[in-house]
One Martini backbone bead per residue (centre of mass of N, CA, C, O) as a GRO file, in nm:
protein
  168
    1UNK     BB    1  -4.843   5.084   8.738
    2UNK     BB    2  -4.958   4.782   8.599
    3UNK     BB    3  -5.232   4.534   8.637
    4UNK     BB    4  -5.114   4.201   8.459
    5UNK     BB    5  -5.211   3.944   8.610
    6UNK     BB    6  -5.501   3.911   8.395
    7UNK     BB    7  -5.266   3.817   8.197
    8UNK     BB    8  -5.158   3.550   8.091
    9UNK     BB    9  -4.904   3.683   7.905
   10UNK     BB   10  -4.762   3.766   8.164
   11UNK     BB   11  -4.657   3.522   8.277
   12UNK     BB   12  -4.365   3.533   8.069
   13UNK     BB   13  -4.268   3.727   8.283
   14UNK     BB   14  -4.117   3.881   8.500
   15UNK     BB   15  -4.145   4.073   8.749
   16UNK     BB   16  -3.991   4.303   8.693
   17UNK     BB   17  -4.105   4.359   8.406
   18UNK     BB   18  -4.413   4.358   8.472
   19UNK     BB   19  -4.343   4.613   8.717
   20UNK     BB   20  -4.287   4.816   8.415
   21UNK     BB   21  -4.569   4.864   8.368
   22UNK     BB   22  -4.762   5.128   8.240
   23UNK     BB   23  -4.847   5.019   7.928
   24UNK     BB   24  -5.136   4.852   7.771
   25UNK     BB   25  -5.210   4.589   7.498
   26UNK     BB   26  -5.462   4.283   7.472
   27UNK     BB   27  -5.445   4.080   7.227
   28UNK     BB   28  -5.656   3.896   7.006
   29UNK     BB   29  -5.844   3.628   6.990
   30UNK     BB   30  -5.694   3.480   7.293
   31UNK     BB   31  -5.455   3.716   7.439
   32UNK     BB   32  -5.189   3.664   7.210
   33UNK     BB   33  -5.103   3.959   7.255
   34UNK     BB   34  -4.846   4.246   7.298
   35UNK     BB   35  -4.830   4.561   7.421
   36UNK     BB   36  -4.580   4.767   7.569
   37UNK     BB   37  -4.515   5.016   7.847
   38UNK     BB   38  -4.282   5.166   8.014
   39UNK     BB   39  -4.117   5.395   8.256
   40UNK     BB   40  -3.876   5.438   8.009
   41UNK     BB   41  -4.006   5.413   7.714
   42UNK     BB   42  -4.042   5.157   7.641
   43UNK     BB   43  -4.142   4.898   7.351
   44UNK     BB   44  -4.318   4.601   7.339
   45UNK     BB   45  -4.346   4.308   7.234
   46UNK     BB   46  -4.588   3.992   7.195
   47UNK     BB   47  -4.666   3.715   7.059
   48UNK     BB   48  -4.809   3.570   6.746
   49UNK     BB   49  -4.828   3.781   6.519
   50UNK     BB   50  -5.122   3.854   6.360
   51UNK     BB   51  -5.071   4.057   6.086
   52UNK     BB   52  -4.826   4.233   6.215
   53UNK     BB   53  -4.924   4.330   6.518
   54UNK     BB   54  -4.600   4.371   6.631
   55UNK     BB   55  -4.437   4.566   6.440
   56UNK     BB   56  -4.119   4.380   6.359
   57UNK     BB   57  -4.117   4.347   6.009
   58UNK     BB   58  -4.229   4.026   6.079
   59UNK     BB   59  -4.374   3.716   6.082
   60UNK     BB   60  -4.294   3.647   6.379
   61UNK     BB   61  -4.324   3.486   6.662
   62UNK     BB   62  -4.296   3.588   7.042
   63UNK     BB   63  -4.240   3.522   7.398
   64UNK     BB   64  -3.984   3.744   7.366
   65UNK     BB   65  -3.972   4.062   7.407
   66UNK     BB   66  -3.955   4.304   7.166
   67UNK     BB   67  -3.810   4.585   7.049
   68UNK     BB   68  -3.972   4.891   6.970
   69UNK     BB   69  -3.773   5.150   6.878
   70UNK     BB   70  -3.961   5.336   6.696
   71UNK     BB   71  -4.127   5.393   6.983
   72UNK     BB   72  -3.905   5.492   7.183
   73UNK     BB   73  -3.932   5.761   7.341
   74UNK     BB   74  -4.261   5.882   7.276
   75UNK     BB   75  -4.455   5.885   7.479
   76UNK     BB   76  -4.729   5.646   7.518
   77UNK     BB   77  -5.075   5.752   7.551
   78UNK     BB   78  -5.227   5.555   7.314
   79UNK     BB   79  -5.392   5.207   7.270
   80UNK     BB   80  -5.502   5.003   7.000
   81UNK     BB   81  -5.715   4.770   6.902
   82UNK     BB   82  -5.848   4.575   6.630
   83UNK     BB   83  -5.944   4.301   6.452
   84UNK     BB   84  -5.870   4.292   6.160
   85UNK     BB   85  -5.579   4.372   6.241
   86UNK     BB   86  -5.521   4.667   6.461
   87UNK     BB   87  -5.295   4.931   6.503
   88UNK     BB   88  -5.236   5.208   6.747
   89UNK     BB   89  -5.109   5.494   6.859
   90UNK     BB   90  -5.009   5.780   7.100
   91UNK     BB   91  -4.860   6.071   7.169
   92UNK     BB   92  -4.824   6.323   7.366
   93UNK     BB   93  -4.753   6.522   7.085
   94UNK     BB   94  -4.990   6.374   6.863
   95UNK     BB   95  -4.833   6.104   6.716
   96UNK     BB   96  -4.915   5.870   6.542
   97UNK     BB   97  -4.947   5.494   6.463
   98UNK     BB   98  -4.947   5.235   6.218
   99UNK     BB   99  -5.062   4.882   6.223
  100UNK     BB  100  -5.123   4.626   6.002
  101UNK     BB  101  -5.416   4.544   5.866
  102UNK     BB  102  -5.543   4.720   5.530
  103UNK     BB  103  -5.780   4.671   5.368
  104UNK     BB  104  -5.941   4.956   5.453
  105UNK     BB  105  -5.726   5.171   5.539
  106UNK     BB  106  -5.738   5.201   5.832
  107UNK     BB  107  -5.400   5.346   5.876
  108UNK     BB  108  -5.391   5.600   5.700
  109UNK     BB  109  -5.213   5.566   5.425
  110UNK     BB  110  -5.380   5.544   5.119
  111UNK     BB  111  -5.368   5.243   5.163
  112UNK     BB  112  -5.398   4.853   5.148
  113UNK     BB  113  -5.141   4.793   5.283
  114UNK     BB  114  -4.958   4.616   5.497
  115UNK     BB  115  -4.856   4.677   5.829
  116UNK     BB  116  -4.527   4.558   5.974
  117UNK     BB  117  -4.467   4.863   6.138
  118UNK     BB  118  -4.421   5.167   6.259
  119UNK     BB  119  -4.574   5.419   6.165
  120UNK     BB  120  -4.660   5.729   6.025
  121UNK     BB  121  -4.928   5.941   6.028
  122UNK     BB  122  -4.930   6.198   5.758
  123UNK     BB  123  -5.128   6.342   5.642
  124UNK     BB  124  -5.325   6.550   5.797
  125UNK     BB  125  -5.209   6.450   6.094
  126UNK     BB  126  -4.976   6.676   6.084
  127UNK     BB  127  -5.127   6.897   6.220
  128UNK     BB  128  -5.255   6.769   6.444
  129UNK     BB  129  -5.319   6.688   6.805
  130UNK     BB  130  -5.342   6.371   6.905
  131UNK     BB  131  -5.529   6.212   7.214
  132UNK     BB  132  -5.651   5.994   7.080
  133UNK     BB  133  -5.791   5.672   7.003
  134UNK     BB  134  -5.966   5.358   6.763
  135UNK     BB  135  -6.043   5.044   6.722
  136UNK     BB  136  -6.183   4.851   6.502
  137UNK     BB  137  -6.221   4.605   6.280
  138UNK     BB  138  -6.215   4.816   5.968
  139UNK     BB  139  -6.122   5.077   6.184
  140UNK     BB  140  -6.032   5.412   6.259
  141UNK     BB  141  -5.988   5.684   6.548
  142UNK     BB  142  -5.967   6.004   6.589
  143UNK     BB  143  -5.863   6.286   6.876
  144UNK     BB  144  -5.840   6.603   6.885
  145UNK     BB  145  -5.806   6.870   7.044
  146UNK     BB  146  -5.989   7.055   6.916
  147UNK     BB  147  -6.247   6.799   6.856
  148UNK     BB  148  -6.171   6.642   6.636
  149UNK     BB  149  -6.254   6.386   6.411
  150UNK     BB  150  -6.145   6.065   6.275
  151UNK     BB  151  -6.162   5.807   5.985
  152UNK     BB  152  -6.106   5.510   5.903
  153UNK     BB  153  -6.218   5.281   5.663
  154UNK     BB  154  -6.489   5.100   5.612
  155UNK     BB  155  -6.670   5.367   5.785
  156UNK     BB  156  -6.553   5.609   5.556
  157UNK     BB  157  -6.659   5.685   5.252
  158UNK     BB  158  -6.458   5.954   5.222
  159UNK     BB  159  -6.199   5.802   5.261
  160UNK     BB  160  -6.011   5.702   4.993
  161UNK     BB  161  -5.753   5.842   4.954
  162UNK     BB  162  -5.791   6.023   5.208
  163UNK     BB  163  -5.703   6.198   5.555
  164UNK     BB  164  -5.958   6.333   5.700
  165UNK     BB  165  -6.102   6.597   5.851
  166UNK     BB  166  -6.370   6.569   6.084
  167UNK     BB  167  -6.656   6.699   6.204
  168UNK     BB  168  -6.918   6.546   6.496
   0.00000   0.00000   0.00000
């Protein structure tokens, strides 16, 4: 269980929702969005939704947690948010996750595109075993198990097209 308390937005949780959250990550401008992993790997989403940062697949925002399905059951390992804003995530199987703004391809599919659900990474990170995440405010950045580091985004000027994996 983790003790989220100190985050005003899980105070519109039940005890019982709130007392199930194994895995949390509270963003946004003000702390108004949040993505959760409970115990049994469900994960829920609320908050703002802001650049469909909450990956309901519409920019609707929601007081109540929605299920997001297609990462249920996926065993969720890291979580991370950009300010760009944008998230990322990974699974214990070392599968990555990302959606919300892209304008800097930060979210590593090739494009430019906004993402409105979570997606999988699959470029080259399709060979590689991701053990870690993290999100800038216009990049993002993966730690493979191999100890690769990989960068998408705005300081990554290598990776126009494709996302490549370079040691650091």
């Amino acid at each position: 269980m983790v003790d989220v308390g100190k985050w005003p937005i899980f105070t519109l949780l039940s005890p019982q929702e709130a007392g199930s959250i194994r895995k949390a990550c509270v963003f946004g401008t003000s702390a108004n969005e949040a993505i959760y992993v409970t115990d049994n790997d469900e994960v829920f989403v609320f908050g703002l939704n802001y650049s469909n940062c909450l990956g309901t697949g519409d920019n609707q925002s929601t007081l109540v947690p929605k299920k997001l399905e297609a990462l249920c059951g996926k065993k969720i390992k890291s979580l991370s948010y950009g300010s760009g804003p944008h998230v990322l995530l990974t699974t214990e199987d070392g599968v990555v996750y990302a959606w919300g703004h892209n304008g800097y391809s930060q979210l590593g599919n090739g494009t430019t595109n906004q993402g409105i659900a979570p997606v999988q990474v699959c470029t080259n990170l399709l060979i590689k075993q991701v053990i870690e995440v993290a999100c800038g405010s216009h990049h993002s950045m993966a730690l493979a198990a191999d100890g690769e580091r990989c960068q998408r985004g705005e300081e990554s000027l290598s990776w126009l097209t494709d996302l490549h994996l370079r040691t650091s």
